[in-house]
SERO-4910 file (N, C-alpha, C, O; in steps of 0.05 Angstrom, whole numbers):
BEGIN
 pado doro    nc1    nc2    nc3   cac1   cac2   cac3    cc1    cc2    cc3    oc1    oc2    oc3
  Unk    A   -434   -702    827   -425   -729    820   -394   -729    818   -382   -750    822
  Unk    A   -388   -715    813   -358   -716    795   -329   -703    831   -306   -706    841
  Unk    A   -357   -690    836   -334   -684    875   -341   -719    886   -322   -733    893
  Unk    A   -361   -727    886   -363   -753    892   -345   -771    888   -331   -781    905
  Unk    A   -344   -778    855   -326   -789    851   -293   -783    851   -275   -799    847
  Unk    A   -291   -758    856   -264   -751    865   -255   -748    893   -233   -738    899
  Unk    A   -272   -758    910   -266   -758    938   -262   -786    951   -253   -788    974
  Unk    A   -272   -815    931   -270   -835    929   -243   -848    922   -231   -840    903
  Unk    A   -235   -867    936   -205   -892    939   -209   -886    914   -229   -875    903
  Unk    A   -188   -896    905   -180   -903    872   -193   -923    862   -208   -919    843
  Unk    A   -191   -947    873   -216   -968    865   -243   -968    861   -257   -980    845
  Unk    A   -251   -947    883   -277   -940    879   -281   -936    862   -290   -953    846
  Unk    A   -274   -900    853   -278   -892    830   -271   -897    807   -281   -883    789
  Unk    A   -246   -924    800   -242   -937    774   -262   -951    770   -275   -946    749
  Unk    A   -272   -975    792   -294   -991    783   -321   -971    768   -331   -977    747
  Unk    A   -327   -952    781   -352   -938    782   -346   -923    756   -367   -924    742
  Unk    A   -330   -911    746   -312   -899    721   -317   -918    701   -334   -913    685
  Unk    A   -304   -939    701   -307   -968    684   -332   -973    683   -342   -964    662
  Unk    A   -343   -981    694   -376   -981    690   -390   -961    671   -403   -968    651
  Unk    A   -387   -933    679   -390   -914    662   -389   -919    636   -408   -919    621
  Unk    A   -361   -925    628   -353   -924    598   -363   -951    591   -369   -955    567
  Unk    A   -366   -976    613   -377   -999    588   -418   -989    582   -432   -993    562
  Unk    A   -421   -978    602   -451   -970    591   -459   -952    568   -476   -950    550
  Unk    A   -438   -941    575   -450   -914    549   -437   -920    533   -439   -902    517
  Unk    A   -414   -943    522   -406   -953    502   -426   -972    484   -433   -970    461
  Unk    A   -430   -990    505   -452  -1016    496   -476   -994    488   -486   -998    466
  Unk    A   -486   -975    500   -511   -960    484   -516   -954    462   -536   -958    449
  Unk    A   -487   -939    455   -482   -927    436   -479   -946    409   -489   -944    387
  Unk    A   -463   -965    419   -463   -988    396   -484   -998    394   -485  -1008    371
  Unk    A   -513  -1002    411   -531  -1015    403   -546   -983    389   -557   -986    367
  Unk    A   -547   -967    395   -563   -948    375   -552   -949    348   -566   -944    328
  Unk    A   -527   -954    347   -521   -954    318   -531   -989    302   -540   -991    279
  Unk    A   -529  -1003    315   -545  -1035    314   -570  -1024    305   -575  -1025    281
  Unk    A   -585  -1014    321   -618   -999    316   -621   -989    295   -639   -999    280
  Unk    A   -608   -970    286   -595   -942    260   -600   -956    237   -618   -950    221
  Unk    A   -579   -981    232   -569   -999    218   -601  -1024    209   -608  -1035    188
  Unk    A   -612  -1026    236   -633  -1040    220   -655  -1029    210   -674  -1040    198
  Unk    A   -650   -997    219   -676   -985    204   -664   -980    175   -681   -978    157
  Unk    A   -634   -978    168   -627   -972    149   -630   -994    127   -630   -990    103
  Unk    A   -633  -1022    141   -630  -1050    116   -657  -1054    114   -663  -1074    102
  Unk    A   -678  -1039    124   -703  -1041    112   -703  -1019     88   -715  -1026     68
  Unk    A   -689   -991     90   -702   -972     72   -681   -977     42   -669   -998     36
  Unk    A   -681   -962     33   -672   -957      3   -638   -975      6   -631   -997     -1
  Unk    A   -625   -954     20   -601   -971     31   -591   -997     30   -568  -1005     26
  Unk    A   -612  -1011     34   -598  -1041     42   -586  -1051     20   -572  -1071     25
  Unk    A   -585  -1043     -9   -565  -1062    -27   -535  -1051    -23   -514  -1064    -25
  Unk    A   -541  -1021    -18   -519  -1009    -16   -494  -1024     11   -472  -1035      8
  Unk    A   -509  -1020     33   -496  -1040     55   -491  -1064     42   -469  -1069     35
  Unk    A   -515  -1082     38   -498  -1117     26   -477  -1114      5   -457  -1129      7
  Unk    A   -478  -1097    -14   -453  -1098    -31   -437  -1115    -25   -437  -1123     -2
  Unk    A   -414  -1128    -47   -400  -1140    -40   -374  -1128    -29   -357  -1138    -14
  Unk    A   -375  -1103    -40   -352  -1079    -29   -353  -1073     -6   -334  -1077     11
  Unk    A   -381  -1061      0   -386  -1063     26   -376  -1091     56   -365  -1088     78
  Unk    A   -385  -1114     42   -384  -1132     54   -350  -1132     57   -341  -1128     79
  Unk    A   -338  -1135     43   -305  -1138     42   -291  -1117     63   -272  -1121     78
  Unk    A   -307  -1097     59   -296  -1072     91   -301  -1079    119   -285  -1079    138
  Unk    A   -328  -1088    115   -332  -1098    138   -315  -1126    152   -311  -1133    175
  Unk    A   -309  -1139    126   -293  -1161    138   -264  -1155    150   -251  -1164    168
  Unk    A   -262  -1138    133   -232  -1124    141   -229  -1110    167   -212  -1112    183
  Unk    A   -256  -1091    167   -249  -1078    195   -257  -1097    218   -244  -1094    239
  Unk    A   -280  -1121    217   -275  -1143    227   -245  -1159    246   -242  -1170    268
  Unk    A   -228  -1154    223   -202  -1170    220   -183  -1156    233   -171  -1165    253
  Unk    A   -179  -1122    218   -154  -1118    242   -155  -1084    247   -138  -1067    253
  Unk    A   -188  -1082    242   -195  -1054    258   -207  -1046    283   -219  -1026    290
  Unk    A   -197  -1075    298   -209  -1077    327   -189  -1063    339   -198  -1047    356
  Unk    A   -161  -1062    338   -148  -1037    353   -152  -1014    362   -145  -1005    384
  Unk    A   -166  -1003    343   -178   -976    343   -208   -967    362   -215   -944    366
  Unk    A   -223   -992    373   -238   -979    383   -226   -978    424   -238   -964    440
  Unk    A   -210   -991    430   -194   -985    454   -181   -970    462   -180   -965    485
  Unk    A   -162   -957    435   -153   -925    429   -172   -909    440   -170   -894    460
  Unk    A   -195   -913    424   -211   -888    420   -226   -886    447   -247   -872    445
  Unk    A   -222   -894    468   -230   -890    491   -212   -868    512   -217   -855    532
  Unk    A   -189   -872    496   -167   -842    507   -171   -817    494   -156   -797    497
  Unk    A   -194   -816    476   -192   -792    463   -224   -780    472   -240   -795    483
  Unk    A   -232   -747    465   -264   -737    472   -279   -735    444   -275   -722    423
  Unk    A   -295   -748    451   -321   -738    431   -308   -764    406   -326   -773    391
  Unk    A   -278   -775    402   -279   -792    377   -290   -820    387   -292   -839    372
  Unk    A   -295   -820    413   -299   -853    423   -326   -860    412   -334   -879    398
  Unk    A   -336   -843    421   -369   -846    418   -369   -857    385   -372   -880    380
  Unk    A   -363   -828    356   -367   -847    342   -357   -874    330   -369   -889    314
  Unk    A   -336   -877    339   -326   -906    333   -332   -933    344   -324   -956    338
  Unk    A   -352   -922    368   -379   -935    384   -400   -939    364   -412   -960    364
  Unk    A   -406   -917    344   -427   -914    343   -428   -936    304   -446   -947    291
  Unk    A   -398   -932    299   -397   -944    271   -395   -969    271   -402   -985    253
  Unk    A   -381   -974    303   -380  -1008    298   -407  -1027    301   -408  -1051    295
  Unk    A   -436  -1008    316   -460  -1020    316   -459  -1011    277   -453  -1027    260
  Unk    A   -468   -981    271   -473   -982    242   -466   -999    226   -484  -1008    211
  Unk    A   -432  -1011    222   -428  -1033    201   -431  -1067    208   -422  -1088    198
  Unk    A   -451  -1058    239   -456  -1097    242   -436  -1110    251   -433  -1134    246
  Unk    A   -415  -1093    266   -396  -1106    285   -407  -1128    308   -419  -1123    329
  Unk    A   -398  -1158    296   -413  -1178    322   -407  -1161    352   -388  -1146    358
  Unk    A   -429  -1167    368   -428  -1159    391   -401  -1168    410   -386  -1154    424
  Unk    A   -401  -1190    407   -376  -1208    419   -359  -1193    421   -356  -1180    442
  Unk    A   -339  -1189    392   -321  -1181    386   -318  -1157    384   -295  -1148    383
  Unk    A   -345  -1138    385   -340  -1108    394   -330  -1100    421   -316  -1081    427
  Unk    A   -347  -1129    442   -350  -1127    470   -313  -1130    474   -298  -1116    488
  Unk    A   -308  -1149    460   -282  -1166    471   -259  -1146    463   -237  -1148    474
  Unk    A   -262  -1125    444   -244  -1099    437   -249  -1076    453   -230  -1061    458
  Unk    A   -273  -1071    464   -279  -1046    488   -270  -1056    512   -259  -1037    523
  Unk    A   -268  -1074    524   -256  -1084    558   -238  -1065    559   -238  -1047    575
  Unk    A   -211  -1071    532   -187  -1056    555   -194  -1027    554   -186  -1011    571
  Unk    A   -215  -1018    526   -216   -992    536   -230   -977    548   -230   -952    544
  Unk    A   -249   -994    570   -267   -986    589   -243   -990    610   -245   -975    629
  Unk    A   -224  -1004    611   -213  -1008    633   -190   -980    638   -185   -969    659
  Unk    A   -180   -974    607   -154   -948    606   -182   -915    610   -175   -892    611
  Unk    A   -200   -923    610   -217   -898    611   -224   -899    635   -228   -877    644
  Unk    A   -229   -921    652   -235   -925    677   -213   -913    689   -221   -899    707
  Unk    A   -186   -911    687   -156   -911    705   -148   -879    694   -142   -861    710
  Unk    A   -149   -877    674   -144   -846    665   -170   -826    680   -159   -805    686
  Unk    A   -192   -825    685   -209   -811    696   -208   -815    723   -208   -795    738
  Unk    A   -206   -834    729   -198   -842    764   -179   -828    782   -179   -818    804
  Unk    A   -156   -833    755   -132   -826    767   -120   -793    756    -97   -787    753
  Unk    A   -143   -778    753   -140   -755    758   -147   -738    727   -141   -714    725
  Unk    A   -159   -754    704   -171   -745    691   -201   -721    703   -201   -697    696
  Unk    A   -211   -726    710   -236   -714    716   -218   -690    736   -224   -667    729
  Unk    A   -207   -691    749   -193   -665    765   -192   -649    743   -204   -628    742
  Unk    A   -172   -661    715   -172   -637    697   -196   -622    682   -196   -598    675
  Unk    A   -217   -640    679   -237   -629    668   -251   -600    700   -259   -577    694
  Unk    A   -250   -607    718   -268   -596    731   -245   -571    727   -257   -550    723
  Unk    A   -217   -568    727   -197   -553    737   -209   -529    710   -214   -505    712
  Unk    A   -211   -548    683   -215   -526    661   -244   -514    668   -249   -490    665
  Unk    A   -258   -527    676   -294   -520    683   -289   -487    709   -301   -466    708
  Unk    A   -272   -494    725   -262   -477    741   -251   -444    724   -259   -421    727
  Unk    A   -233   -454    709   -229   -435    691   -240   -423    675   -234   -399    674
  Unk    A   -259   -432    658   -276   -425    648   -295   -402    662   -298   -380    652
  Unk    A   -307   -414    689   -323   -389    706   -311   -370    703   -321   -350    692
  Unk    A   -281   -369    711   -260   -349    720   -257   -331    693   -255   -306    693
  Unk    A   -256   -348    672   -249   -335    648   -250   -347    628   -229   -357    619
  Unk    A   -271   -347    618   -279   -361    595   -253   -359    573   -250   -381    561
  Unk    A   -238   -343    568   -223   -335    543   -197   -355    545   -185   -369    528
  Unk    A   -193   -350    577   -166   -368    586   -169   -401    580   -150   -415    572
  Unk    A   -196   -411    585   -200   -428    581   -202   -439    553   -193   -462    547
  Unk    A   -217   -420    531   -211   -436    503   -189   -427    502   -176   -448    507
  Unk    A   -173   -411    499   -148   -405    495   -124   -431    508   -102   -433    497
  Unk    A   -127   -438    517   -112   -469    535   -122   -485    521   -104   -495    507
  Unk    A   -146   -497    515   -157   -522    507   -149   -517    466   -146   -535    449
  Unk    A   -148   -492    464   -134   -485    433   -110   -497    433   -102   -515    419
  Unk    A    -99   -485    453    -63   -493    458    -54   -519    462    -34   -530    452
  Unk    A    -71   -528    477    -75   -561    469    -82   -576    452    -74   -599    448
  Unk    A   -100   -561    437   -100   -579    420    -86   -571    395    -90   -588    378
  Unk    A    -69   -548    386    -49   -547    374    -23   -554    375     -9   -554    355
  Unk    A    -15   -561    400     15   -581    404     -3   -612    401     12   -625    387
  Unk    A    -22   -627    407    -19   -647    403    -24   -647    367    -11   -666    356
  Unk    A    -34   -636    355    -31   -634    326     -9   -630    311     -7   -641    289
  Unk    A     15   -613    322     28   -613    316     55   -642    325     75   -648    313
  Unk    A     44   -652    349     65   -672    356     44   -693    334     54   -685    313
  Unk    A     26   -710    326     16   -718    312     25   -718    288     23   -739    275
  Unk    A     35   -696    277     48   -691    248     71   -694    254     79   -708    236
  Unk    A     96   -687    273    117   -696    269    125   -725    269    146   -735    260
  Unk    A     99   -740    285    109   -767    297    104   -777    262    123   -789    251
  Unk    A     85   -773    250     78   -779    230    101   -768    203    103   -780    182
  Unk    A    113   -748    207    131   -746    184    159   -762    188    175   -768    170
  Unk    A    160   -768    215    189   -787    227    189   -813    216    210   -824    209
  Unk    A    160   -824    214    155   -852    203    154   -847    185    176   -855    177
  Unk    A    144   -839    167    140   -831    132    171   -830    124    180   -839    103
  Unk    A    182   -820    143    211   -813    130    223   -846    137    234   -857    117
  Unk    A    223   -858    155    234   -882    162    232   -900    145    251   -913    136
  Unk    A    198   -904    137    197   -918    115    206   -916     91    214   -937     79
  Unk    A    209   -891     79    212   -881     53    249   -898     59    253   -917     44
  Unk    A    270   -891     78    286   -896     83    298   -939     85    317   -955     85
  Unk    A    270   -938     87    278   -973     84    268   -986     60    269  -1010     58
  Unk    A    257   -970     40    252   -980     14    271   -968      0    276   -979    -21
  Unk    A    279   -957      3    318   -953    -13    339   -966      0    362   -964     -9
***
């Protein structure tokens, strides 16, 4: 599948890419929808209605829809932020109307040569399993560490405009 879709126009395989991620997004959000109503039948459900509860949800409602179009650039965090916005009863609408652009940036990043890299490390891996976590470590220790610098630059900026 994946030589398939890499031997395909760019359009091809964005549309067909895009498609991908709005299906297994919308799934995922409705299993947590599912999750969620087995959960307001059992013991749970006062805990969910709370009024505390309810106030989070309005909030992430309000201005935690950014975050699930992000989370379509990242592995393995998309899914659960798929999976929480069915759990806390995210209207469908407005889940749908926050995933477009990031079926659309997951559609164009995999198209456009995302999936080369996965198969390139899959390649590596045969070749040498060690080389391969050893890279995907390395990666993921500079983006952790660029993550904390970007994050101590702003901490410092702010701290800097309240004096």
């Amino acid at each position: 599948m994946v030589r398939w879709i890499m031997s395909q126009p760019f359009a091809i395989a964005f549309i067909c890419l895009t498609i991908v991620a709005m299906v297994r997004s919308q799934c995922t959000y409705w299993v947590g929808r599912l999750v969620r109503a087995g959960v307001l039948r059992a013991s749970w459900a006062q805990r969910l209605a709370s009024e505390g509860a309810a106030k989070a949800r309005d909030k992430l409602e309000r201005w935690g829809w950014p975050l699930i179009p992000v989370s379509f650039l990242t592995v393995g965090f998309q899914t659960a932020v798929n999976l929480s916005a069915g759990l806390i009863g995210w209207r469908w609408w407005r889940y749908t109307l926050a995933a477009v652009p990031g079926w659309l940036m997951w559609g164009a990043v995999y198209a456009a040569g995302g999936l080369a890299v996965f198969a390139a490390i899959a390649a590596m891996a045969a070749a040498s399993p060690m080389l391969a976590v050893a890279t995907i470590q390395t990666v993921a220790i500079l983006i952790c560490v660029t993550v904390y610098l970007v994050h101590r630059r702003t901490a410092a900026a702010r701290a800097a405009k309240t004096t």
